[in-house]
Residue, then its C-alpha position, 0 to 999 in steps of 0.5 A: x500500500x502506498x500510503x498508510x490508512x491513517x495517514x490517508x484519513x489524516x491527509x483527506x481531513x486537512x484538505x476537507x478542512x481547507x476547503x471549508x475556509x472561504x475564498x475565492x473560489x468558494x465564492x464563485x462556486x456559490x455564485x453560478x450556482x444560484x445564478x445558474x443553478x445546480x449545473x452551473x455551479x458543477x460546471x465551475x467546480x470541473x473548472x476549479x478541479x482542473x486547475x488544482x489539476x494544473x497546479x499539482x501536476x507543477x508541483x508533482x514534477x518539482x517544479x515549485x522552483x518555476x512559482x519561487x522565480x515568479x514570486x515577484x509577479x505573485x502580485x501582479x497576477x492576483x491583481x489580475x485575478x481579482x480585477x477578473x472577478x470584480x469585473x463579474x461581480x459588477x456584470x452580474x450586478x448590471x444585468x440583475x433580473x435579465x436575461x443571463x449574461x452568458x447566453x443561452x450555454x454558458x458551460x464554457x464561461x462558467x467553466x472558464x469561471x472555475x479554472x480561473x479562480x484556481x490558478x489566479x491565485x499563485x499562492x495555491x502552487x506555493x501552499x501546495x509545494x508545502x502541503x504535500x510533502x509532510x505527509x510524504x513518506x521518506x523511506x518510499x519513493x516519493x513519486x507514487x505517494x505525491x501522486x497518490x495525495x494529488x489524487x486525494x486532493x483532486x477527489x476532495x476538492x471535487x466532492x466539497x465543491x460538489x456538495x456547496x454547489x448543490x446546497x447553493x443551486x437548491x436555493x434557486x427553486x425556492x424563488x421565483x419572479x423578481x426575487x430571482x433578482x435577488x439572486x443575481x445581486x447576491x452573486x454579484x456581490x460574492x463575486x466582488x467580494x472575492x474579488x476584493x479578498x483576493x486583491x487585497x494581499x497584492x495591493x498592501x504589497x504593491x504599496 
């Protein structure tokens, strides 16, 4: 067995709890779902999942080195992300009680949506460099045990994606009219704010 039992459960408990702290993509997430229902929202999170995908393919072939030689642009690209976002937000503000800004399949932008907000972030790729290997046994080989933790992690942060775009995309069928309007302002106003919450650490560090 390549890893321990135990330390599976462990492992699959730190990245449970990860996900359930706020953030960003939690935020966009919760917003296409009750913009778009239940189908919107799993959209953004294979989205979000691919870009975990991404950034733990980078990690899982050593090349964390790749985000230390970046870090003086950490600033700028989150920057970037959060202005995204923003924009989103005030999109979804603008045509709130309208028909949705994304047409009539908005799979490609919704989905767009997740992965961006999973790589925007380029802490995620230096927090990851230094959440999997503690949990890497060092009398094993290391390739197939960092391969076996991105798969939790991958399958983790489906599931709680999952679940949070289900329980948000259930409180659609319960309005209906103008209160879907309601809808709109709300996710607007999540997207803006995980906007702000992601721009925030780069401006104090532009400053």
């Amino acid at each position: 067995m390549i890893l321990a039992f135990d330390l599976i459960l462990a492992f699959a408990g730190a990245c449970a709890l990860l996900f359930l702290k706020p953030g960003p993509a939690m935020s966009v997430i919760v917003a296409n779902s009750v913009g778009y229902g239940v189908r919107g929202g799993l959209i953004s999170v294979s989205g979000n999942v691919l870009g975990f995908v991404l950034l733990l393919t980078v990690v899982g072939f050593g090349l964390s080195w790749i985000a230390e030689a970046m870090q003086t642009w950490f600033g700028w690209i989150r920057l970037g992300g959060a202005i995204y976002l923003i924009w989103l937000g005030y999109a979804r503000l603008r045509n709130a009680g309208r028909s949705a800004s994304y047409g009539e399949d908005p799979t490609g932008e919704l989905f767009r949506d997740g992965f961006l907000v999973a790589v925007a972030n380029p802490e995620v790729l230096l927090f990851l460099a230094a959440f999997l290997p503690p949990f890497v046994n060092p009398a094993q080989p290391a390739g197939p045990q960092i391969f076996a933790l991105a798969a939790i992690f991958v399958t983790v942060s489906a599931i709680a994606g999952s679940l949070l775009a289900v329980l948000a995309g259930q409180a659609r069928q319960f309005l209906s009219g103008d209160r879907l309007r309601l809808i709109d302002y709300l996710s607007g106003g999540l997207l803006i704010l995980a906007g702000l919450w992601l721009a925030w650490p780069s401006i104090g560090a532009l400053l």
